[in-house]
C-alpha positions as CSV (number, residue, x, y, z in Angstrom):
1,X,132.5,44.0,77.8
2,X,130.5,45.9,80.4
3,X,131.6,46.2,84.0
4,X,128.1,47.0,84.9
5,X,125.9,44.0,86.5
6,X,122.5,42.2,85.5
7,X,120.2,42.6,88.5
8,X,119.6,39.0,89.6
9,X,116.1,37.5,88.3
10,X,113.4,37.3,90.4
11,X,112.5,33.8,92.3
12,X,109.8,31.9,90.1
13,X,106.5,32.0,91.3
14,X,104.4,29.1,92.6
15,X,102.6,29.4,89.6
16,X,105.2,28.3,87.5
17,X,106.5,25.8,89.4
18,X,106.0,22.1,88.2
19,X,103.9,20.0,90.3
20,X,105.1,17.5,92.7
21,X,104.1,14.2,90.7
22,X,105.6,15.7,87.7
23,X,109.1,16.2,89.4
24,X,108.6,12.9,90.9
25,X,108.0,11.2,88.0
26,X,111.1,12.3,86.6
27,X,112.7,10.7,89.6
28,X,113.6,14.5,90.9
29,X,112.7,16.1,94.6
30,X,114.0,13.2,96.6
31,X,111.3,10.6,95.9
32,X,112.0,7.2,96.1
33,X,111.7,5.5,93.2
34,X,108.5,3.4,92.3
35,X,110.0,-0.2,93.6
36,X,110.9,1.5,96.5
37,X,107.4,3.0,96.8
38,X,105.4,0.0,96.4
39,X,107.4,-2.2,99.0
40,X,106.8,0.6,101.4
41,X,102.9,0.3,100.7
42,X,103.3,-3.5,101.2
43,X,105.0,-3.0,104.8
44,X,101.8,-0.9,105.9
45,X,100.0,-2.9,104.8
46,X,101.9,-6.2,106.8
47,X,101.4,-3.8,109.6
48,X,98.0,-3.6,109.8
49,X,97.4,-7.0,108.8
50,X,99.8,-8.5,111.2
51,X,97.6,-8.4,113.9
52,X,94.7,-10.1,112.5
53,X,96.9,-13.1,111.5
54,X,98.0,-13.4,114.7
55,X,94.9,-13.3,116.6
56,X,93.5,-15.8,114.0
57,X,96.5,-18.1,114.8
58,X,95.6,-17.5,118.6
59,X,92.1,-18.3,117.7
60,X,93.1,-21.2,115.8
61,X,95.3,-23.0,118.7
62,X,92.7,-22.4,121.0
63,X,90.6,-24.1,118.9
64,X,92.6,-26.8,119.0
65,X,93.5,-27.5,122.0
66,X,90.0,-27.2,123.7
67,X,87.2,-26.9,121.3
68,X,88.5,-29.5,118.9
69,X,88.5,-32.2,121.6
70,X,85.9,-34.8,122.2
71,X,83.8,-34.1,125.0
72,X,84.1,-36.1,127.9
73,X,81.3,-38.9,127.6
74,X,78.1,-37.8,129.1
75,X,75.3,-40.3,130.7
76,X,72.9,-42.5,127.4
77,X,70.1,-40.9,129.7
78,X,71.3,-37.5,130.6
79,X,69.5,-34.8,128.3
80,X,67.3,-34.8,125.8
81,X,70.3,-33.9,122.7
82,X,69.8,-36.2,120.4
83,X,71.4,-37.5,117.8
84,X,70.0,-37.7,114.3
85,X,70.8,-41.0,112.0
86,X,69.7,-42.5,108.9
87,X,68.4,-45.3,108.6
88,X,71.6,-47.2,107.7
89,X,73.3,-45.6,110.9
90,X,75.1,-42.3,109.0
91,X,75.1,-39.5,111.2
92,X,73.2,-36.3,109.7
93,X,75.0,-33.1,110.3
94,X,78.2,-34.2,111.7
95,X,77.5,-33.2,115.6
96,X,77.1,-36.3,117.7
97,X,75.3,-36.3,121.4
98,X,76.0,-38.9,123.4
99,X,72.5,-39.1,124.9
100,X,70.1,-40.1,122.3
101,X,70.0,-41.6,118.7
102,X,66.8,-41.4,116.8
103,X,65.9,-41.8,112.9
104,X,63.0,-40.4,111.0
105,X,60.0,-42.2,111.2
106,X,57.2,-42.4,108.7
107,X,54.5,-42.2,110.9
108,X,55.4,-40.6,114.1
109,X,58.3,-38.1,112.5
110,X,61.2,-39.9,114.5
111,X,61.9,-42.7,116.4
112,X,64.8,-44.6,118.4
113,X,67.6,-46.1,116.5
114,X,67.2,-50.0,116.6
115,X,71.1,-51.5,118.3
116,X,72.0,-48.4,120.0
117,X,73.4,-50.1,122.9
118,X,74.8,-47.0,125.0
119,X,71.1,-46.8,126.1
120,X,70.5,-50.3,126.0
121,X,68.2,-49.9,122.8
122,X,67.4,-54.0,121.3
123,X,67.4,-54.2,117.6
124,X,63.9,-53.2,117.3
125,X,64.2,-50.1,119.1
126,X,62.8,-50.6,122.1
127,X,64.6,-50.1,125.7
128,X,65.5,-53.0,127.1
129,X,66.7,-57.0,126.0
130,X,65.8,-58.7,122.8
131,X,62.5,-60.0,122.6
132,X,61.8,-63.6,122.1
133,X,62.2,-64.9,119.2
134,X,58.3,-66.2,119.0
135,X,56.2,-65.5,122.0
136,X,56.0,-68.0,124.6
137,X,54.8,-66.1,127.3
138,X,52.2,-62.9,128.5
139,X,53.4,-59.8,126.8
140,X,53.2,-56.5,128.8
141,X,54.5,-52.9,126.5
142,X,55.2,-49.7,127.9
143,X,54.6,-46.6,126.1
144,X,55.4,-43.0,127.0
145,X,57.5,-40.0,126.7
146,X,61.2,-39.9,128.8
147,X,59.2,-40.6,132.1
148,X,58.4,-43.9,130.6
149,X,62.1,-44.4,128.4
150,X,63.8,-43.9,131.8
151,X,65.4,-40.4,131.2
152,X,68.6,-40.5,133.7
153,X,68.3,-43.7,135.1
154,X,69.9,-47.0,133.8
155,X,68.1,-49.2,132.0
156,X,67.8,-51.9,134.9
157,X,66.8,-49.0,137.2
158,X,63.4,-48.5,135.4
159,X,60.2,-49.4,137.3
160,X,59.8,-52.1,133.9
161,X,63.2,-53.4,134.2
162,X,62.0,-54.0,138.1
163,X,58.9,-55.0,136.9
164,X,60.9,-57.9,134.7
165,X,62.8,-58.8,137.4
166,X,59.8,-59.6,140.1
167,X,57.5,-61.4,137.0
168,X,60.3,-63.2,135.3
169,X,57.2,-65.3,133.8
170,X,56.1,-62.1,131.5
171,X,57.9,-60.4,129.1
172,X,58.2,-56.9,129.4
173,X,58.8,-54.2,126.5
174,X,60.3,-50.4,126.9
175,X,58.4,-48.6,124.1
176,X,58.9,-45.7,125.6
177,X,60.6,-42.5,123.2
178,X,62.3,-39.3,124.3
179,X,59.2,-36.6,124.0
180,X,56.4,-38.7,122.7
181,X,53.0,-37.6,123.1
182,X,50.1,-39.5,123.1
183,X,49.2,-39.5,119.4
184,X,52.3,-41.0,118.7
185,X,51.8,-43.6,121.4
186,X,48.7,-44.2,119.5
187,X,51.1,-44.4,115.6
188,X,53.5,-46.5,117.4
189,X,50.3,-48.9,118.7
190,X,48.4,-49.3,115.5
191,X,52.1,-49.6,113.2
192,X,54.2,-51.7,115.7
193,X,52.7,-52.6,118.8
194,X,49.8,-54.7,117.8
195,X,52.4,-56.6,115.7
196,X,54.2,-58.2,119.4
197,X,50.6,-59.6,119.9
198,X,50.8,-57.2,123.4
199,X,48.4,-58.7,126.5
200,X,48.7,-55.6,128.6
201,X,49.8,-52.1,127.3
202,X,50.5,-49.4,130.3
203,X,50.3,-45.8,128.8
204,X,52.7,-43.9,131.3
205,X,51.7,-40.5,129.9
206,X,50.0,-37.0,130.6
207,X,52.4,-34.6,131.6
208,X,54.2,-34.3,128.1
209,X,50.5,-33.7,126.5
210,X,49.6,-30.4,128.7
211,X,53.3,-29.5,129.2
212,X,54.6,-29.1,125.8
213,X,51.5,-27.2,124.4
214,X,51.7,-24.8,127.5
215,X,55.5,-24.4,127.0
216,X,55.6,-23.6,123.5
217,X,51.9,-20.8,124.5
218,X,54.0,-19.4,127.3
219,X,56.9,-18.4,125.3
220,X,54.5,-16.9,122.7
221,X,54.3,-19.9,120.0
222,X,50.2,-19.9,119.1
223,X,50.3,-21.1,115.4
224,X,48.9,-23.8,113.8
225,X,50.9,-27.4,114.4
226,X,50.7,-30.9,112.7
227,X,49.1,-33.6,115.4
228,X,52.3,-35.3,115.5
229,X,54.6,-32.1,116.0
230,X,56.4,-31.7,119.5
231,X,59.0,-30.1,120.4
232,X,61.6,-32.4,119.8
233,X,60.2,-32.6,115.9
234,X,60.0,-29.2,115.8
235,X,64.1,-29.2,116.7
236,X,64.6,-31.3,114.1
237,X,62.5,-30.2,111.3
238,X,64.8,-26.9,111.8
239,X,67.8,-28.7,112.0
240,X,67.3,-30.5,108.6
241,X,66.7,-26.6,107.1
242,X,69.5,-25.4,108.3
243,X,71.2,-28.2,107.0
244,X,69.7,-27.4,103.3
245,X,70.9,-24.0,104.0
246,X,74.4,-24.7,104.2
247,X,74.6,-26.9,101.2
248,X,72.9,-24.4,99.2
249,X,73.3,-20.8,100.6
250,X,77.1,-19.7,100.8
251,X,76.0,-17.5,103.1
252,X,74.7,-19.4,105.8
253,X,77.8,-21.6,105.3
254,X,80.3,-18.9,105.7
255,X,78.0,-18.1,108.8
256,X,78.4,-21.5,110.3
257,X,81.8,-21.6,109.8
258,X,82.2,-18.7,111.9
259,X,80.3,-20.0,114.5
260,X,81.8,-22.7,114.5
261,X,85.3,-21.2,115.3
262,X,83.7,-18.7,117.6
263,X,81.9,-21.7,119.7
264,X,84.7,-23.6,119.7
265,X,87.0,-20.7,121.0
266,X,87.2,-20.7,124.8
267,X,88.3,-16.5,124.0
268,X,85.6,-15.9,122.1
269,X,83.0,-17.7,124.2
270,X,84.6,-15.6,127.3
271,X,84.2,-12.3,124.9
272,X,80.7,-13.7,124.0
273,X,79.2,-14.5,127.6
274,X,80.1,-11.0,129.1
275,X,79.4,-9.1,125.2
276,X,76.0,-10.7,124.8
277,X,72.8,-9.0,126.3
278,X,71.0,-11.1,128.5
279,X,67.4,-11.3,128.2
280,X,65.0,-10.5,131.1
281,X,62.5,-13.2,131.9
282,X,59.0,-11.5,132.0
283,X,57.4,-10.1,135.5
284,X,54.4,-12.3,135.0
285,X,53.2,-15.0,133.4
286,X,52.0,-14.2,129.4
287,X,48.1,-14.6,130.2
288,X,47.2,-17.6,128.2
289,X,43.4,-18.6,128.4
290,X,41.3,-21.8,129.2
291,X,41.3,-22.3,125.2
292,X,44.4,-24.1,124.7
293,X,44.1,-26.4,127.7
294,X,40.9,-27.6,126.9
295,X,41.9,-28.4,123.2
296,X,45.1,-30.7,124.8
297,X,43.0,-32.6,127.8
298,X,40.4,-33.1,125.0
299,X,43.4,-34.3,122.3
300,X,44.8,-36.5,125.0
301,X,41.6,-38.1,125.9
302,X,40.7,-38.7,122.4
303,X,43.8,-39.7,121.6
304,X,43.8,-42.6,124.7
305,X,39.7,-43.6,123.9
306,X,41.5,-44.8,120.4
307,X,44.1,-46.3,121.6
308,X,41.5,-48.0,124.2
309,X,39.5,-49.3,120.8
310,X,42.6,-50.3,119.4
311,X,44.0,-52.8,121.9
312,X,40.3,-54.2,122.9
313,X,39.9,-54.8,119.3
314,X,43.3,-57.1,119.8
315,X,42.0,-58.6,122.7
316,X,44.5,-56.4,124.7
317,X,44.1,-54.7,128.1
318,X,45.0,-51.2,128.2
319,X,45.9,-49.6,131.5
320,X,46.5,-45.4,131.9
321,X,49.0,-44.6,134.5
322,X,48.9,-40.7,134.4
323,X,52.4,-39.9,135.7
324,X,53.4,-38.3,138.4
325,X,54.5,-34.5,138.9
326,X,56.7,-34.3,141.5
327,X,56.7,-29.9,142.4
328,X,53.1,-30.4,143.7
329,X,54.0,-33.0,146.2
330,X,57.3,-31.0,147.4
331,X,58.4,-28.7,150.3
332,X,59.1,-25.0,149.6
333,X,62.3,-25.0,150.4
334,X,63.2,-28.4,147.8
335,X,61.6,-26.7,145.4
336,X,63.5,-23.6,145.7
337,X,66.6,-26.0,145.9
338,X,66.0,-27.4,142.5
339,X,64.7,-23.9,140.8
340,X,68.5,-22.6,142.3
341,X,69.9,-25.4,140.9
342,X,69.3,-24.9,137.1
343,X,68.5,-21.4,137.2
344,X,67.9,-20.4,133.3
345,X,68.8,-23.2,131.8
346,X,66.2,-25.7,133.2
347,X,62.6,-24.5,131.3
348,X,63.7,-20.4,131.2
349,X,60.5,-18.0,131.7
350,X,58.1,-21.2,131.9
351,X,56.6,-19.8,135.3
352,X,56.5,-23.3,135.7
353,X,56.5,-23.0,139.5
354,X,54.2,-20.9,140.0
355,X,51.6,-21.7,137.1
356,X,52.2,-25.5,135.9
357,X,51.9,-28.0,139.1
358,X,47.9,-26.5,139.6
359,X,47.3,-26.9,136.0
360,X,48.6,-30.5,136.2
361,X,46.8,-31.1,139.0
362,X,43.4,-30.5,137.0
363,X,44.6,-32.0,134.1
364,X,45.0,-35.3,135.9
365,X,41.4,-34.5,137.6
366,X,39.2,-34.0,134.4
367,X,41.6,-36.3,131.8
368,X,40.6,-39.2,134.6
369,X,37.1,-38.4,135.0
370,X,36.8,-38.3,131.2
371,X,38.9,-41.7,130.2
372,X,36.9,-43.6,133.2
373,X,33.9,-42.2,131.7
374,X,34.7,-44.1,128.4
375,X,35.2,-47.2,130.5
376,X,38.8,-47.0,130.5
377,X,41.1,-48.1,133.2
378,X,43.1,-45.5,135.1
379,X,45.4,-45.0,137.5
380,X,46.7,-41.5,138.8
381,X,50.5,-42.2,140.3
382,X,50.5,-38.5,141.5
383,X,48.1,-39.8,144.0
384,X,48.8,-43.4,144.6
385,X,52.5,-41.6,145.0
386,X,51.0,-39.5,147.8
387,X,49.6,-42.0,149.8
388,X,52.5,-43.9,149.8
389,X,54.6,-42.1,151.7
390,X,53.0,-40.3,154.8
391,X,55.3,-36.9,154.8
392,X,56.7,-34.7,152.2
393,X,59.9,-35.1,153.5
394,X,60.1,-38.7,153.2
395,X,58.8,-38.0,149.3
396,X,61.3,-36.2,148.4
397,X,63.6,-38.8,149.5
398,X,63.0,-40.9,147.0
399,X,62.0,-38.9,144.5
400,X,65.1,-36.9,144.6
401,X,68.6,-38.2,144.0
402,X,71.5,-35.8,146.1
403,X,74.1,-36.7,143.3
404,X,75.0,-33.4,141.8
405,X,75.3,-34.8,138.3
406,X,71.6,-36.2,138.2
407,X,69.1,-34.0,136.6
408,X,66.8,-33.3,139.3
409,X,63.1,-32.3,137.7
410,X,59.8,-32.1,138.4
411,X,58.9,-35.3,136.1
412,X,61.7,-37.8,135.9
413,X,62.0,-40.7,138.5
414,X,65.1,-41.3,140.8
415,X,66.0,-45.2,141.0
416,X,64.1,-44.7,144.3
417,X,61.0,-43.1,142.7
418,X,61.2,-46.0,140.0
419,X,61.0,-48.9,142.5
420,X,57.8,-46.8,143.8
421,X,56.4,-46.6,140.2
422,X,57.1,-50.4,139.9
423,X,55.5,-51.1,143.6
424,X,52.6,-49.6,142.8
425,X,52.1,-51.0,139.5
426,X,52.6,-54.6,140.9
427,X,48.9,-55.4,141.6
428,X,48.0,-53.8,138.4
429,X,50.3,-56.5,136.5
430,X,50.0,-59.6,138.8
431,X,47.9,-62.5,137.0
432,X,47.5,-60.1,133.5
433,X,43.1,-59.9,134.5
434,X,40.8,-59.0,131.5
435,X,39.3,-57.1,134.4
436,X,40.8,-53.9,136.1
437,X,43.4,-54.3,138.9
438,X,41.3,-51.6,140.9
439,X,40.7,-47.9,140.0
């Protein structure tokens, strides 16, 4: 055997080296086998997930403890949320106000919901007590928007609750609705009204005719609308869609139920108030034209001139009390109280201030003119408000409630500016005349 040595062999290169995976598969190089490899994937995994289920937990309990609570009951008369029911008294879709409860109506889209007592609604769905069971005695019926229903006053503090009281021998009826115009005073004339055998009807009205057409121009809305859509049927109308949306598009459900979360979250709402860009109300006024006013004084006079052949057909007197709007007849400085007090949220970029209480003002003018033209009785409360008082100050008085949880406007009476409204309406009720109480 030979002393003599083998040079050592050269190192392989990296060509001939295995790969990595194959030396791992054969369990060589250190690897940790594949059990081992997959619960290691599963603890990244827990680590990034981790945080989301704890932040949905968070979410979760917040939830619960604030946004799944029942809101503290708010005033029958407060706002104008409203509740939507069937006609057997289900709620449709599952979010209850405590203000208002209406139902579809067939003629004038909705309606109040007959027995709601928390606004002191009879059984026909008027405001106010049962009616007699036949009548015995002179019938007077109200008809109107809110002004008229009493928006954030109590039932007995209406001007037709203080009427009842100082004529106990008439019987008075609250046919007043939540956003009615005057077409749908005329519906709820021809399809219910007549039917009480009426003696006097008082049309409380006006301001909802010019003010929800100019709201709805001045925030850029020019199409086309039914003669019985408002606003509020406009709400609801897109409430029942989104309603078919959620039963039929996952989408839009998955969607809601976010939302729902997020809105009930007192977090997220935080996140969402100081995330969420806020939008800049115009410098001016959108110009708008003498088109669109003309069209809604003409509607409303029409609309009243039938409702005039209506009743006098039923032997009925009709009397138009064009309500009052209150900015016109107010200081500076209580106007700039109220505008400080709701800020956005009271009729956002409206330039109602500034634009609306002159366009009322010759609303009342030429819708007046026009109706006593037509041999129609009339009374303008803006004016016989006016002269009742002899300073602003002393107005806004009693148009103006201090209590910071009354919604102070420019078109809904105080209990102080409803015993006005019923004051001057007195002579215009006293002895039910076929002939006017005075113009």
């Amino acid at each position: 055997m030979s002393d003599t040595a083998h040079p050592a062999s050269p190192p392989p290169s990296s060509e001939s080296l295995p790969p990595r995976s194959a030396i791992a598969a054969r369990g060589g190089g250190g690897a940790p086998p594949p059990p081992f490899r997959v619960l290691r994937l599963f603890g990244r995994l827990g680590l990034m997930v981790a945080p989301l289920v704890l932040l949905l937990a968070v979410l979760v309990i917040d939830v619960l403890l604030t946004g799944g609570q029942r809101p503290a009951a708010q005033s029958p008369t407060g706002t104008f949320d409203m509740t939507l029911v069937t006609y057997d008294g289900r709620m449709v879709g599952g979010r209850e106000y405590l203000t208002d409860r209406i139902r579809l109506s067939p003629v004038n889209f909705y309606e109040n919901q007959p027995g709601w007592r928390p606004a002191s609604i009879n059984s026909l769905g008027f405001r106010g007590p049962e009616l007699d069971a036949t009548k015995t005695r002179p019938r007077v019926v109200l008809l109107g928007g809110s002004a008229a229903y009493g928006l954030g006053v109590d039932e007995e503090e209406t001007f037709l609750a203080l009427l009842r009281r100082r004529f106990p021998e008439y019987e008075f009826i609250n046919a007043g609705v939540n956003g009615y115009l005057s077409v749908h005073e005329l519906g709820a004339t021809v399809f219910r009204v007549l039917d009480l055998e009426p003696d006097l009807i008082i049309a409380f009205d006006g301001w909802n005719d010019i003010y929800d057409e100019y709201w709805r121009r001045m925030n850029g809305d020019g199409s086309p609308r039914h003669p019985f859509a408002n606003s509020n049927s406009v709400v609801l109308e897109n409430r029942l869609v989104r309603l078919w949306e959620l039963e039929n598009d996952p989408w839009t459900a998955t969607g809601e139920a976010a939302g729902t979360i997020a809105r009930g979250s007192t977090i997220l709402s935080w996140l969402g108030d100081r995330l969420r860009p806020r939008r800049q109300p115009p410098a001016e006024p959108r110009p708008l034209g003498d088109r669109w006013y003309e069209e809604a004084r003409d509607r409303y006079v029409a609309n009243l001139s039938k409702l005039h052949t209506v009743a006098r057909g039923a032997d009925c007197r009709l009397l138009v009390a064009i309500q009052p709007e209150a900015y016109q007849l107010l200081s500076t400085a209580t106007i700039e109280r109220i505008r400080a007090s709701h800020g956005e949220h009271w009729l956002p970029y409206d330039f109602y201030f500034t634009v609306f209480p002159e366009l009322y003002a010759k609303f009342r003018e030429e819708a007046s003119a026009r109706l006593r033209d037509a041999g129609i009785e009339v009374l303008d409360m803006s004016a016989s408000f006016a002269k009742s008082r002899p300073t602003k100050d002393a107005l806004e008085m009693f148009l103006h409630k201090p209590e910071p949880d009354f919604v102070v406007d420019n078109v809904h009476l105080t209990p102080r500016g409803h015993e006005e409204a019923a004051r001057i309406l007195v002579g215009h009720v006293a002895g039910l005349s076929r002939e006017p109480a005075g113009r």
